[in-house]
C-alpha positions as CSV (number, residue, x, y, z in Angstrom):
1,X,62.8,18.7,33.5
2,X,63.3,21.5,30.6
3,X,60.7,23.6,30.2
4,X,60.7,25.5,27.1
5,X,59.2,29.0,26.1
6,X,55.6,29.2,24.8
7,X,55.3,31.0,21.7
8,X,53.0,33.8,21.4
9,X,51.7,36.4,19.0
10,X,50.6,39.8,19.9
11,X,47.7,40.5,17.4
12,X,46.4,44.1,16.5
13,X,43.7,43.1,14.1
14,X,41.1,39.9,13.8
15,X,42.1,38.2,10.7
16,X,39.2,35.5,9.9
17,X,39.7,33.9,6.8
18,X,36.4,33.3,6.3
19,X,37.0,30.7,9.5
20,X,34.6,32.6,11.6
21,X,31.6,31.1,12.8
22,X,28.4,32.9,14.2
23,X,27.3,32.3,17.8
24,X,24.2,34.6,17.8
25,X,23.3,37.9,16.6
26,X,26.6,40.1,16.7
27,X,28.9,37.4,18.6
28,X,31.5,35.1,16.5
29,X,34.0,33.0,17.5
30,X,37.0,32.0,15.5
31,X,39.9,28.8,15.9
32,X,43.5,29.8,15.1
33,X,46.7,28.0,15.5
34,X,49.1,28.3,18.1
35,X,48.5,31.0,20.9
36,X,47.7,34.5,20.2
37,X,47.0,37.2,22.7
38,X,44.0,40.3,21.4
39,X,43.0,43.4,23.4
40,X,39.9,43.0,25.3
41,X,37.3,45.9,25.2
42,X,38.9,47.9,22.8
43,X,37.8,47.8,19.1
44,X,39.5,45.9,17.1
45,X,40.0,45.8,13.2
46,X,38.2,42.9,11.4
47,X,39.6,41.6,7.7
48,X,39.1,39.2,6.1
49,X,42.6,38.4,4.9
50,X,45.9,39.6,6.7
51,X,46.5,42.4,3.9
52,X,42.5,42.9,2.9
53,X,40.9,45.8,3.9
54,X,38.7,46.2,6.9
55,X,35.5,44.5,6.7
56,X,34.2,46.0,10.3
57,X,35.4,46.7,13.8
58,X,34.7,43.9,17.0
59,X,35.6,43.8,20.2
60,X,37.3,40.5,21.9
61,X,35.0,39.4,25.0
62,X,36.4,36.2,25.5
63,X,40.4,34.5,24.6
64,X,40.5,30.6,25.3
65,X,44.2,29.4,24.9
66,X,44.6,25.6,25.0
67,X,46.0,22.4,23.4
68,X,47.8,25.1,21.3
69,X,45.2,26.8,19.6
70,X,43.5,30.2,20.5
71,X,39.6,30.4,20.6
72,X,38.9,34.3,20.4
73,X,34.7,35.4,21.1
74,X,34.1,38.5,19.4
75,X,31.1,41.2,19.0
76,X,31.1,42.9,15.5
77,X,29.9,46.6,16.7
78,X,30.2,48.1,13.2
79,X,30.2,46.6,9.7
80,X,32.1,48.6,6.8
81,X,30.1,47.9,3.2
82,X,32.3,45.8,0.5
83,X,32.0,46.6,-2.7
């Protein structure tokens, strides 16, 4: 039997592209591809795009890695205005 490495991204930021979907209130979850590991408790960076600017600041409170996507639960605690 081989097993092989699992890839995994480090992220610093939430990057949505406009994939996020609203739970209730201030909570969002969001699908990506492949597994990616956030900070929990700590606030976070939200953008829309990977180079956009900030759109707000979450915090993680719930990562879900399985069949090789990453669910990530998030609370928006501060929204920046777009103009």
């Amino acid at each position: 039997m081989i097993h092989m490495g699992m890839p995994l991204e480090i992220q610093t930021m939430i990057v949505t592209n406009g994939k996020e979907k609203r739970i209730e209130h201030n909570l969002f979850t969001l699908q990506k591809e492949g597994y990616r590991l956030y900070p929990l408790d700590i606030p976070l960076e939200v953008r829309r795009t990977k180079h956009g600017e900030a759109t707000g600041q979450a915090v993680v409170k719930k990562l879900v890695l399985e069949n090789e996507t990453t669910i990530v639960t998030y609370e928006l605690i501060s929204l920046h205005s777009i103009n």
